[in-house]
C-alpha positions in Angstrom: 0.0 0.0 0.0 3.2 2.3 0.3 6.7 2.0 0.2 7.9 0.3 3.3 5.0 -0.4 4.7 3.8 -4.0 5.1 0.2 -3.4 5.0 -1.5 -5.5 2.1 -4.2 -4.1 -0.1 -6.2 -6.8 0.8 -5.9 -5.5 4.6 -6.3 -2.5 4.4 -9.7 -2.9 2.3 -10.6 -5.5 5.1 -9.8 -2.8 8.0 -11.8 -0.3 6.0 -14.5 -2.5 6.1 -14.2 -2.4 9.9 -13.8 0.9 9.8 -17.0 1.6 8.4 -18.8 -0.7 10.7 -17.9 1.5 13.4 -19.1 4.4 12.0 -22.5 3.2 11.1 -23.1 1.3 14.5 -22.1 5.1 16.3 -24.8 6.1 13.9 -27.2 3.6 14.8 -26.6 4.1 18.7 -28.0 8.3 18.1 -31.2 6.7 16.0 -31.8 4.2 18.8 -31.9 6.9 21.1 -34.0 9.0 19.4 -36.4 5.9 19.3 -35.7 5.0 22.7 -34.4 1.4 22.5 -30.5 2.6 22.6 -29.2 3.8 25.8 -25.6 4.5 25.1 -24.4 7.6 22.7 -20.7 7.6 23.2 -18.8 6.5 20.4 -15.9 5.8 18.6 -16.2 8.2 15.2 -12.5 9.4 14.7 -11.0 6.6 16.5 -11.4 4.3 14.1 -7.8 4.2 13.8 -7.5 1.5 16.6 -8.6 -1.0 14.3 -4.8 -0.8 13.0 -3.9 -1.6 16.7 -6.1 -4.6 16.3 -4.6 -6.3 13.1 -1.1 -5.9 14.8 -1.9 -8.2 17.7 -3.0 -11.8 17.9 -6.5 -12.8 18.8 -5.2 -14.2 22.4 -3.9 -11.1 23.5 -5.7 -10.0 26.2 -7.2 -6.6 25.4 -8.9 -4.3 28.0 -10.2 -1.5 25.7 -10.9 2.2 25.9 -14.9 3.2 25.6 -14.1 4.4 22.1 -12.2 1.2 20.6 -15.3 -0.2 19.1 -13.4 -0.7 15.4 -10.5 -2.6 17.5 -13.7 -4.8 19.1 -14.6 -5.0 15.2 -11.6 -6.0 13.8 -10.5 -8.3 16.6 -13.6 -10.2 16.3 -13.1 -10.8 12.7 -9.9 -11.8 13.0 -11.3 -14.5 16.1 -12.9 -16.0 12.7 -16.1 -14.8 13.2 -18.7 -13.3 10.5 -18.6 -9.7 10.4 -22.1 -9.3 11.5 -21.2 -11.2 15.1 -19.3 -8.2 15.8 -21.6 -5.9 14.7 -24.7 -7.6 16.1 -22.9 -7.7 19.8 -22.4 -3.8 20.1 -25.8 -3.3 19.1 -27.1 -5.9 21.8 -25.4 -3.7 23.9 -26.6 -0.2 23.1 -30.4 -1.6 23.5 -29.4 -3.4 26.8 -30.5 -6.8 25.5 -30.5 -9.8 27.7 -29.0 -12.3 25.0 -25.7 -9.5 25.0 -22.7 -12.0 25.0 -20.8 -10.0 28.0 -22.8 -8.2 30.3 -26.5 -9.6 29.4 -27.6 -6.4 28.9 -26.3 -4.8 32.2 -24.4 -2.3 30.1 -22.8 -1.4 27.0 -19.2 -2.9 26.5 -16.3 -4.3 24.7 -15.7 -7.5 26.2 -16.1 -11.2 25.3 -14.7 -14.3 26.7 -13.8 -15.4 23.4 -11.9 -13.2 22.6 -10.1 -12.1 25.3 -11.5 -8.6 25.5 -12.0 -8.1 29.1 -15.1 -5.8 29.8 -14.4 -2.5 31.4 -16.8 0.2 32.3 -14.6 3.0 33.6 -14.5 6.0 31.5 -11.4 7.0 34.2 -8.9 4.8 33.1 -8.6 3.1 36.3 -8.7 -0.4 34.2 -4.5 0.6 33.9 -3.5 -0.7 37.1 -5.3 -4.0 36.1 -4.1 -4.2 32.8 0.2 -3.7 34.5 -1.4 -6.9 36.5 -2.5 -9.3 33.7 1.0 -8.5 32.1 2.6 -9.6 35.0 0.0 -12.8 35.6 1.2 -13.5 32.0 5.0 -13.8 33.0 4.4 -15.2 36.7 2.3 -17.9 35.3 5.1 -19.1 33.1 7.8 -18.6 36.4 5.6 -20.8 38.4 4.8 -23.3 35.9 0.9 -23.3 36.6 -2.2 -22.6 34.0 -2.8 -19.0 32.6 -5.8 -17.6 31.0 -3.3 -16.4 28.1 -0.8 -17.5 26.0 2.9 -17.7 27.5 3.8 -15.5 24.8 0.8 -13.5 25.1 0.8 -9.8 25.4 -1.4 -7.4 27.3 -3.3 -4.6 25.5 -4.7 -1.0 27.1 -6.6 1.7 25.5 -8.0 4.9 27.3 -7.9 8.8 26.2 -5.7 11.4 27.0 -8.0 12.9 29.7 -8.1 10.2 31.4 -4.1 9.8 31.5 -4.3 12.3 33.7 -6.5 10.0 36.5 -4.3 9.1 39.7 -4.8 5.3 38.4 -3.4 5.9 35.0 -0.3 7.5 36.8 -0.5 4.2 39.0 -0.2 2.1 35.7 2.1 4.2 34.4 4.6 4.2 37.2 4.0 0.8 38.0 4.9 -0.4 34.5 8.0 1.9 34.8 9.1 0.8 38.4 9.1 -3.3 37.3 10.9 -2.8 34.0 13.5 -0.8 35.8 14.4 -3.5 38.1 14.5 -5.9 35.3 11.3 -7.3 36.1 9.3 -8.6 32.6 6.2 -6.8 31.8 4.7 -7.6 28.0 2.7 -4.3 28.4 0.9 -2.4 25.1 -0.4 1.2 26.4 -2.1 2.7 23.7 -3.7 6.3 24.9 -6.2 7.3 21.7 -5.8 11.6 22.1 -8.2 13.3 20.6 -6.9 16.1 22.6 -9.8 16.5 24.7 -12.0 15.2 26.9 -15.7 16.3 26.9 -14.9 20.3 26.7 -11.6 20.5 28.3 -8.8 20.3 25.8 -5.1 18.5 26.6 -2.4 20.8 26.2 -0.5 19.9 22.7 2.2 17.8 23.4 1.2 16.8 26.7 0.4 13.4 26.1 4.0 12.6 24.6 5.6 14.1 27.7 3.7 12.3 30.4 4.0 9.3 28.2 7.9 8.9 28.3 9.2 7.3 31.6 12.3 5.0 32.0 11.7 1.5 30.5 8.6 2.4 28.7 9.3 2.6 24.7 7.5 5.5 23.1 6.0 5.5 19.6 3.4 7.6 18.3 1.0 7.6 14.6 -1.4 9.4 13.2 -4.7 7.4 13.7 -6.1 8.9 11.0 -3.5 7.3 9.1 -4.4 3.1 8.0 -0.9 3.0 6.7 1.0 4.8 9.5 -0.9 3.3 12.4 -0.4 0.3 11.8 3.2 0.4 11.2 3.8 1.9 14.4 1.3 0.0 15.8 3.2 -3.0 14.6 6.9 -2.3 15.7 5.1 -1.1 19.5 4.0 -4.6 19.4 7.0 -6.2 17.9 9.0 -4.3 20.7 6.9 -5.4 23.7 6.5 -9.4 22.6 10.6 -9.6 22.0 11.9 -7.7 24.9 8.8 -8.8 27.0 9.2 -4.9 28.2 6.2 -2.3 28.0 5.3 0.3 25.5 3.0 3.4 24.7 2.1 3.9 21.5 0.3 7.9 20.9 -2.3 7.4 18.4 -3.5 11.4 17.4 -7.0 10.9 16.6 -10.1 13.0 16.2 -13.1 13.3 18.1 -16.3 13.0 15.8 -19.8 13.6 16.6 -19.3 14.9 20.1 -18.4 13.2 23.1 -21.9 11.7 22.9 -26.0 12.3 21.9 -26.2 15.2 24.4 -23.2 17.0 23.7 -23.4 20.1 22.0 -19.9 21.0 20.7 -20.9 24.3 19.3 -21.0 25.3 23.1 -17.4 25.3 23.7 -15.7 24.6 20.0 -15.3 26.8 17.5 -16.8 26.0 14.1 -12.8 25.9 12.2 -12.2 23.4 15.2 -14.7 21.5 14.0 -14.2 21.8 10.3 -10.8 20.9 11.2 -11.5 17.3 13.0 -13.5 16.6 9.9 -10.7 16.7 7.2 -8.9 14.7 9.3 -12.0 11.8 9.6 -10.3 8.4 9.3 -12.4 7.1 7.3 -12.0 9.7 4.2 -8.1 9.0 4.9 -8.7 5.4 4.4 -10.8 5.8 1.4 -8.6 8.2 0.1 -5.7 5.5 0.5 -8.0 2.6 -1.3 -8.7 4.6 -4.3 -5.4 6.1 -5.0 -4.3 2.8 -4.6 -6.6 1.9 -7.2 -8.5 -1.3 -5.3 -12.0 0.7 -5.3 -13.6 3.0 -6.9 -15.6 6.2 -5.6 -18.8 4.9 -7.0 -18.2 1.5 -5.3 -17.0 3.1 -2.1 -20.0 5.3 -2.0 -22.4 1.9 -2.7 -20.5 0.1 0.3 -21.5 2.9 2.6 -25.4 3.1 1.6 -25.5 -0.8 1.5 -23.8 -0.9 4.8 -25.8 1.5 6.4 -28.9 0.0 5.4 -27.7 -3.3 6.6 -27.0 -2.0 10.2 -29.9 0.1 10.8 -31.7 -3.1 9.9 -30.2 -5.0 12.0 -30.6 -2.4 15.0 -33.8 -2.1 14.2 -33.8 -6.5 14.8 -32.2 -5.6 17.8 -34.7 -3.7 19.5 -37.2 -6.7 19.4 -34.8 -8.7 22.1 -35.6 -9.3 25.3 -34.3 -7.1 28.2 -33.7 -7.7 31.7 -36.8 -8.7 34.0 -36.3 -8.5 37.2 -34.1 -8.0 40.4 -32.9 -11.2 40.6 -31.8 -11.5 37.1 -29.8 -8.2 37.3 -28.2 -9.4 40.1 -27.1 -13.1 39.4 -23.8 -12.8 38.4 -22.6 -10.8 41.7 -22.3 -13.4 44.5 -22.7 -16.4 43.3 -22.8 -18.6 46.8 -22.3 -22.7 45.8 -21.9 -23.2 49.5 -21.4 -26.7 49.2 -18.7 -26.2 47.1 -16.6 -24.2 48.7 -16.9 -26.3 51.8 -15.6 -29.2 49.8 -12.5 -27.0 48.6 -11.7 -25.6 51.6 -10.1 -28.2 53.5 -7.6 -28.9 50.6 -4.1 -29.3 52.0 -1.0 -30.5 50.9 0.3 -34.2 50.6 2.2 -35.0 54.2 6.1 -34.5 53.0 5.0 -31.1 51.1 3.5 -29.6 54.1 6.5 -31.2 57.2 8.6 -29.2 54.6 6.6 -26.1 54.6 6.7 -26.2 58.3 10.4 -26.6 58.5 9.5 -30.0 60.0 6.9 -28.7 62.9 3.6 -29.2 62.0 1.7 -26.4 63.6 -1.3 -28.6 64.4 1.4 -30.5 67.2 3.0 -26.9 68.3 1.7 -24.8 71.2 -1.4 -22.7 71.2 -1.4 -19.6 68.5 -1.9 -16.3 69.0 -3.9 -14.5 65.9 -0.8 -13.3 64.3 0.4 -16.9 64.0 -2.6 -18.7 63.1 -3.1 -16.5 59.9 0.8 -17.2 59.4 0.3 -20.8 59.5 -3.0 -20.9 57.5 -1.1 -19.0 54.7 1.2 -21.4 54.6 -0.7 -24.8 54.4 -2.6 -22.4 51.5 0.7 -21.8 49.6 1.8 -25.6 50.1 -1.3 -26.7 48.3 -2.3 -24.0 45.5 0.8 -23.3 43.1 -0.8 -20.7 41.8 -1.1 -18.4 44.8 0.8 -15.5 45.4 1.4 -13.6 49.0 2.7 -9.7 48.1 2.3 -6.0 49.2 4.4 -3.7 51.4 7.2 -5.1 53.9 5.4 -8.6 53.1 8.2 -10.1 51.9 11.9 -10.3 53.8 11.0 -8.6 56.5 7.4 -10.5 57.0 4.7 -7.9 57.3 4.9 -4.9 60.3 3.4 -7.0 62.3 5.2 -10.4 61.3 2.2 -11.8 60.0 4.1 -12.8 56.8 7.6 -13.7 58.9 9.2 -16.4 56.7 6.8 -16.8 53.8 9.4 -16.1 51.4 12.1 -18.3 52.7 9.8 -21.1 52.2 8.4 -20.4 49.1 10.4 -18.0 47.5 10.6 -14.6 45.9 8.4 -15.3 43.2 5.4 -16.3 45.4 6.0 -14.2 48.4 7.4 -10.4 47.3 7.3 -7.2 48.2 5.8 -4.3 45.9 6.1 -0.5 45.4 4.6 1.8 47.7 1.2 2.2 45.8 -2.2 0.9 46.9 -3.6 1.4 43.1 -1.0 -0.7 42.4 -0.7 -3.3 45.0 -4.8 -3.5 44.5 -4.2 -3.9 40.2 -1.6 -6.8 40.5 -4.2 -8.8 42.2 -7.5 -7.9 39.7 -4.6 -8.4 36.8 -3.3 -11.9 38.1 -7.0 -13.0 39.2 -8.7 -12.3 35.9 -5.6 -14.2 34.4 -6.3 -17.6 36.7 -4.0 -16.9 39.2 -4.9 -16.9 42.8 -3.6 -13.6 44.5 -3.3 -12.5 48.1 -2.4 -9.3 48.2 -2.1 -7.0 51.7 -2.9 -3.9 52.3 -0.6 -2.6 55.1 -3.3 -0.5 57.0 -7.0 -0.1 56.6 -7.0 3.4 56.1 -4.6 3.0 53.4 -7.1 1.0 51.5 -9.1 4.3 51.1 -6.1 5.6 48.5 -7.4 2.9 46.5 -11.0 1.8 46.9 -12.1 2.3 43.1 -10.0 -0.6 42.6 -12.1 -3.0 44.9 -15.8 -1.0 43.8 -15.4 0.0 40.3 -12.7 -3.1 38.9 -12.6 -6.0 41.3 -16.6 -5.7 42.2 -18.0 -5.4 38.3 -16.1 -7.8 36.7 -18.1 -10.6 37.3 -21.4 -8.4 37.3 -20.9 -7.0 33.9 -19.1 -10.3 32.3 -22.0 -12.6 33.7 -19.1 -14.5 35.8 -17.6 -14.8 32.0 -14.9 -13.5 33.6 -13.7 -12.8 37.7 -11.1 -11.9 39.2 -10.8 -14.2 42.2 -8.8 -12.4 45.1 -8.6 -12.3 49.2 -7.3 -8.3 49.9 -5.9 -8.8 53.4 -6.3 -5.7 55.7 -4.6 -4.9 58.8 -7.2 -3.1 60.6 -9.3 -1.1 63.5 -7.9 0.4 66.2 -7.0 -0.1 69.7 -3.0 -0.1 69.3 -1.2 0.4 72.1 1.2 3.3 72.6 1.2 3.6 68.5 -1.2 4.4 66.2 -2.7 8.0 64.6 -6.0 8.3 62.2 -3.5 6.5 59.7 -2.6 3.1 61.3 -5.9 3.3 64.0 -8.5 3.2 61.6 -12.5 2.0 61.4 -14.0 3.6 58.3 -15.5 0.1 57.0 -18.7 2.1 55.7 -17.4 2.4 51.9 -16.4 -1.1 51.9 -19.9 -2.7 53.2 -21.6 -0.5 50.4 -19.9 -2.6 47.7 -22.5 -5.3 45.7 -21.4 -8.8 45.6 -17.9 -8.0 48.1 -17.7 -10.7 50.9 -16.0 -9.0 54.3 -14.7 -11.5 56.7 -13.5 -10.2 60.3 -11.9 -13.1 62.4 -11.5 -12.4 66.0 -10.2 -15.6 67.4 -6.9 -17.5 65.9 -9.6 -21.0 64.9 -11.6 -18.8 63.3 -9.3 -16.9 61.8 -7.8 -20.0 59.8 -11.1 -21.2 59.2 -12.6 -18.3 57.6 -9.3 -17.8 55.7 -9.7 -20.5 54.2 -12.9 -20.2 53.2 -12.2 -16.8 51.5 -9.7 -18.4 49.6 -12.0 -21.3 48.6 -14.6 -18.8 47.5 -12.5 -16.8 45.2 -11.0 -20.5 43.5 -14.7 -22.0 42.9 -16.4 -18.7 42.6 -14.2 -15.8 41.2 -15.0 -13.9 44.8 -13.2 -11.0 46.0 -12.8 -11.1 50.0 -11.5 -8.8 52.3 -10.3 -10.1 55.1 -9.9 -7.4 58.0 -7.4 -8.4 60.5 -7.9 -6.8 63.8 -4.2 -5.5 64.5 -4.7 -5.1 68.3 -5.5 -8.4 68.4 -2.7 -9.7 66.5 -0.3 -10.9 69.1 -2.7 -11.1 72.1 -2.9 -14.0 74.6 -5.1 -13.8 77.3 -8.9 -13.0 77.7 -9.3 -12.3 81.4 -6.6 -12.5 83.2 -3.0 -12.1 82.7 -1.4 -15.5 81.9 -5.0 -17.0 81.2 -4.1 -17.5 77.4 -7.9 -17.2 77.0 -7.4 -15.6 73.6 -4.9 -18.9 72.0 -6.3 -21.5 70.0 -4.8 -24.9 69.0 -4.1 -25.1 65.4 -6.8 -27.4 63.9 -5.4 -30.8 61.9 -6.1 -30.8 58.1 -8.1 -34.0 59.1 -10.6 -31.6 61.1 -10.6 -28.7 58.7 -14.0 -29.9 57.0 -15.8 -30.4 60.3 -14.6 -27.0 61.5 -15.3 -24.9 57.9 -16.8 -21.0 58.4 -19.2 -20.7 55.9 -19.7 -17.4 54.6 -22.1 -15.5 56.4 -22.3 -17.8 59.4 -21.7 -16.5 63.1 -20.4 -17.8 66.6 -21.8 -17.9 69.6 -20.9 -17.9 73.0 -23.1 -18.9 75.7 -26.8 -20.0 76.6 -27.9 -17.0 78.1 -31.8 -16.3 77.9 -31.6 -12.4 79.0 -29.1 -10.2 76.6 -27.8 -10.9 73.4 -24.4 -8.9 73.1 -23.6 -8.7 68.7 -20.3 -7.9 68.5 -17.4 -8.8 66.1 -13.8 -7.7 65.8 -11.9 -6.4 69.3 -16.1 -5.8 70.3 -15.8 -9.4 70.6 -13.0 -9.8 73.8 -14.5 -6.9 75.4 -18.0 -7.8 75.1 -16.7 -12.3 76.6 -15.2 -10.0 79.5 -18.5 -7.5 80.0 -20.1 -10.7 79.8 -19.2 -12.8 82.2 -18.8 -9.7 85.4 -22.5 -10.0 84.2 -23.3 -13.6 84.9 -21.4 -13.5 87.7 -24.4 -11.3 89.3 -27.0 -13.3 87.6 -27.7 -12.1 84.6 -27.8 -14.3 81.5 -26.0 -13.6 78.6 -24.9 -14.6 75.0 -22.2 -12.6 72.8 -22.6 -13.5 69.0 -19.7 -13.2 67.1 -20.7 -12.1 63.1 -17.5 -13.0 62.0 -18.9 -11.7 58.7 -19.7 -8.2 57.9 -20.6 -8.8 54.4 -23.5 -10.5 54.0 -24.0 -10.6 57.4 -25.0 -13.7 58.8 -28.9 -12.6 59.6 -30.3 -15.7 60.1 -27.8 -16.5 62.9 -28.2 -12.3 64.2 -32.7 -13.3 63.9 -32.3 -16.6 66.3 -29.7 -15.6 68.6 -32.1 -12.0 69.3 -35.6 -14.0 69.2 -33.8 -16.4 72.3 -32.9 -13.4 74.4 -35.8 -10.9 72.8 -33.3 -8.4 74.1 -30.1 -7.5 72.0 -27.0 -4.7 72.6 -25.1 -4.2 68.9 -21.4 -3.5 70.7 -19.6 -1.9 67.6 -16.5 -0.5 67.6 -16.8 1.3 64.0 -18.4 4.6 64.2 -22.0 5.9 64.8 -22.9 7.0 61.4 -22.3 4.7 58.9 -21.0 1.5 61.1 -21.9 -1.7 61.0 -24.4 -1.4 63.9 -26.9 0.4 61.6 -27.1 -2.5 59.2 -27.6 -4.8 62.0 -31.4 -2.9 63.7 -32.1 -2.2 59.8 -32.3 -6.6 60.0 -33.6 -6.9 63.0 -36.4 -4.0 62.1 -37.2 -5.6 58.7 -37.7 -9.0 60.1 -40.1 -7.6 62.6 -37.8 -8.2 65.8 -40.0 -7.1 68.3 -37.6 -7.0 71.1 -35.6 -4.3 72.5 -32.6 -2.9 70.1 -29.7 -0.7 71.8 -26.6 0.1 70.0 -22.9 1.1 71.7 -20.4 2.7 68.7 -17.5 4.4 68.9 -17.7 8.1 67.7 -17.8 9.7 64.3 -14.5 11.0 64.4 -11.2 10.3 63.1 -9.1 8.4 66.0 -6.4 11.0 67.5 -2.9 10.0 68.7 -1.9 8.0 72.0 -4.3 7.9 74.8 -7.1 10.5 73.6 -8.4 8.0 71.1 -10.0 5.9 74.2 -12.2 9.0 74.5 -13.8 8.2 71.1 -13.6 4.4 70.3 -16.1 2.5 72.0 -15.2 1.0 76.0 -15.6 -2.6 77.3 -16.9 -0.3 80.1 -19.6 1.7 77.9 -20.7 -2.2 77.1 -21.2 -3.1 80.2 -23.3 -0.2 81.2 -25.6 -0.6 77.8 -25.7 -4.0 78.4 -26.7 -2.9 82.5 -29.1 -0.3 81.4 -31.0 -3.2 78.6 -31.4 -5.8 82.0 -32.8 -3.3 84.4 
């Protein structure tokens, strides 16, 4: 097609084709509107560019695309080996929120399909680039640790997003991320490919901006113009050439237009001028492309012009087909694919463990089932271990995890036993921390990643809400990203501690759809429900966060000094079935017939101790454990308040928007007819030293609810 370039006529007719699909289905998407079956208006018109991106990479790459790559979707599925209309026919399902669409069943509008390996994204924010730094590395770690990978070994990962969104905290996570592993020699087989239209909605991107924020240390820059076939996919090519051979990531700049508005509202005219827009229009891709095919004398005008009309007509028609199919019915449709619960088979997986000589090796010859009583701390150490002795696949990283084992030596050894590729430590970066585990989920590994300190996890949420908990919502569970996010948490340190490292802001977390929240207490149950969280994100795709209470960590007595009230045995592999936490199940302690104390986390050793001063003047008392705070166990909170017909909610998150709220919003929607009382700590941030025990809730403030309910 030019000189140089290896770009067939026979290509470039076929990506024209493409092209023009793109178009016409961005046309079709403003006439379903104005009908009202369509219910998406952005598009792709002057992007279509991307479809060169496409043809340079293989059909297994994995490609996590950009709301405006819908002629990559195009081309991509063609070259999957499917008729051109399959393409065509899934974006439409999409934009009329059909039931039968192939990703999200008609939960939104998407690129994504499991046979293709375009993984669905929703966020216009690029906040899908920490992700996409993880399924590059899944790729390589996969191949390191010899286990199964969604991908090809010699797979690469693709990214697309627009230069506004380059600018998001998350894309300068991916970004440095990217550029912090290559520099340490670390392999990353990473294709960034930012489509600049130079702006996004009515702010514009400086000129030149893109190319400067683009160029970091181990990251190769190349740039085309997307209006270009011819020139975007050579560069498109050697960016991919360059990132399969050196296994090292890339950026490739594709200047593009921005056709049509940012979508059916927009009104351009209100912040562009009328040469700006004239402007975009001589550079429309695809006039360049037909430009290119008849100068090149495949087509004709006349022939080009008859492939529009006869295109158009086809794709109307078959939008207009589209509107006929069925749409989503009810509640419980919609919300299938978000917590899938197969409790049975998760309690069959859970007590996996590792062949007799594997695991006497992983314990350095000490089984921890024959050593003395644990402490918290330990039991989550030990539990990790038996996990890593039986799943190949499972990785334990995050900040200080590795040599030096965690702050609080949860992690102490993990890496000695199963080395650096399965035990590391990573960058300072929560964002980034958080995408190495959706990345190395989605691609079939089994990721553990910690997050030092709950109030860290706040730098970062997006990454649990708007990646890890819509995957499987808007994929149908076509595709999950199976993950356990331990969280040192709460408060209650001694002689240490500050808002930062005393935190317990749980509120954002418990508002997530389909996110399981465990919160052990006791060393048994901790091991128990840690296995269960891992056992639901293997069978189920589930992501878990398991909050760790840190003043509990290394605690060993319950009443009195020396009691070791607070140890547990570690439980045999032979037992673990027996003893299995299912999730959403609580604990209970006691018989008593007059209060029912509902507590979890430290609530739980200072509601045992309020407890029993009680008995011992005659009241009766139970304390139920949750254990889970997401779902909570309700039928277990319904029968342990119906037995007392009295209940106290000791919860040591704060007042307005805590966990005790949930709780009476249960017991008031099942028509509990008892009495509720609630004890919280306050809505404030928790200061330094020993001013924080004037806001975080008191064993003693429990005992005097608890005396004020029995009177």
């Amino acid at each position: 097609m030019r000189a140089g370039s290896a770009l067939s006529g026979e290509q470039a007719l076929e990506l024209f084709r493409r092209q023009l699909d793109s178009r016409l289905l961005d046309i079709a998407a403003r006439w379903l509107r104005e009908q009202d079956q369509g219910f998406y208006t952005i598009g792709s018109a002057g992007h279509e560019g991307n479809a060169a991106v496409a043809a340079a990479l293989r059909p297994t790459d994995p490609a996590l695309l950009h709301y405006r790559s819908g002629a990559f979707y195009l081309v991509r599925s063609a070259l999957a080996g499917r008729l051109p209309e399959q393409g065509i026919r899934d974006v439409l399902l999409g934009l009329c929120a059909a039931a039968d669409e192939p990703v999200s069943g008609g939960r939104h509008k998407v690129f994504g399909h499991p046979d293709l390996a375009v993984i669905p994204q929703t966020s216009t924010i690029a906040s899908h680039l920490p992700r996409a730094v993880g399924v590059a590395f899944a790729i390589e770690r996969a191949s390191a640790l010899d286990v199964a990978s969604a991908w090809p070994a010699d797979a690469i990962a693709v990214c697309s997003f627009g230069d506004a969104s380059l600018n998001h905290a998350s894309a300068q996570s991916g970004l440095n991320t990217a550029a912090y592993a290559t520099y340490q020699g670390q392999p990353l087989p990473l294709l960034l490919v930012c489509e600049d239209n130079g702006i996004g909605i009515s702010v514009r991107t400086p000129k030149g901006w893109v190319e400067a924020a683009a160029r970091r240390p181990g990251i190769e820059y190349f740039s085309a113009d997307g209006s270009d076939l011819i020139d975007a996919f050579e560069a498109a090519s050697a960016a991919v050439a360059h990132v399969r051979t050196h296994r090292s990531p890339a950026f490739l700049h594709l200047s593009t237009v921005r056709l049509m508005g940012h979508a059916g509202s927009d009104v351009e005219a209100a912040y562009r001028t009328q040469r700006e827009i004239r402007a975009d229009l001589e550079r429309d891709p695809l006039l360049h492309t037909a430009r290119l095919l008849i100068e090149s004398g495949l087509v004709t005008p006349e022939e080009l012009l008859k492939a529009y009309e006869s295109t158009r007509d086809h794709v109307l028609r078959m939008a207009l087909e589209t509107t006929r199919n069925r749409r989503l019915q009810s509640a419980e449709e919609i919300m299938r694919p978000l917590a899938p619960r197969r409790a049975d088979t998760i309690a069959k997986i859970s007590p996996l463990f590792a062949e007799p000589e594997v695991r006497e090796k992983a314990f350095g010859g000490v089984l921890p089932e024959s050593d003395k009583p644990m402490t918290l701390a330990q039991s989550i150490n030990r539990t990790l271990t038996d996990a890593l002795a039986v799943h190949p696949e499972m990785m334990v990283f995050g900040e200080d995890v590795a040599k030096k084992g965690g702050v609080y030596g949860v992690t102490r050894g993990l890496q000695k036993r199963f080395g650096p590729a399965r035990v590391f430590d990573t960058l300072l970066d929560e964002q980034a921390i958080l995408g190495l585990g959706l990345g190395s989920g989605v691609s079939h590994l089994l990721p553990v990643p910690e997050i030092q300190y709950l109030a860290y996890l706040h730098n970062a949420l997006d990454q649990i809400r708007g990646e890890a908990a819509t995957l499987s919502f808007f994929s149908q569970g076509a595709f999950t990203n199976p993950m356990v996010v331990r969280v040192a948490g709460y408060a209650y340190q001694k002689g240490f501690g500050g808002h930062f490292h005393n935190d317990n802001a749980i509120g954002a977390l418990r508002d997530i759809p389909g996110l399981v929240i465990a919160s052990p207490s006791r060393p048994d149950d901790a091991a128990a429900m840690l296995r269960t969280c891992l056992a639901a994100a293997r069978t189920e795709g589930a992501v878990c966060v398991y909050l760790e209470p840190i003043a509990l960590y290394h605690t060993r007595d319950l009443f009195d000094e020396g009691d070791g009230g607070w140890l547990a045995q570690y439980t045999p592999p032979s037992r673990w079935a027996e003893t299995h936490v299912p999730i959403g199940r609580a604990r209970s302690y006691g018989d008593g017939r007059d209060l029912t104390i509902v507590t979890f986390g430290n609530g739980l050793r200072m509601s045992l101790r309020a407890a029993v001063r009680l008995t011992q003047e005659g009241y009766s008392c139970r304390v139920l454990d949750l254990r889970w705070l997401s779902p909570l166990p309700v039928e277990d909170l319904l029968r342990a308040a119906e037995l007392t017909g009295k209940v106290l909610i000791a919860d040591e998150t704060r007042r307005g928007g805590g966990v005790s709220e949930g709780i009476v919003a249960e017991l008031v929607d099942a028509g509990f007819s008892g009495e509720i009382a609630r004890v919280t700590s306050r809505d404030s941030f928790i200061p330094l030293g020993e001013a924080a025990d004037h806001v975080l809730l008191s064993e003693e403030e429990i005992e005097a609810a608890a005396r004020k309910l029995l009177s």
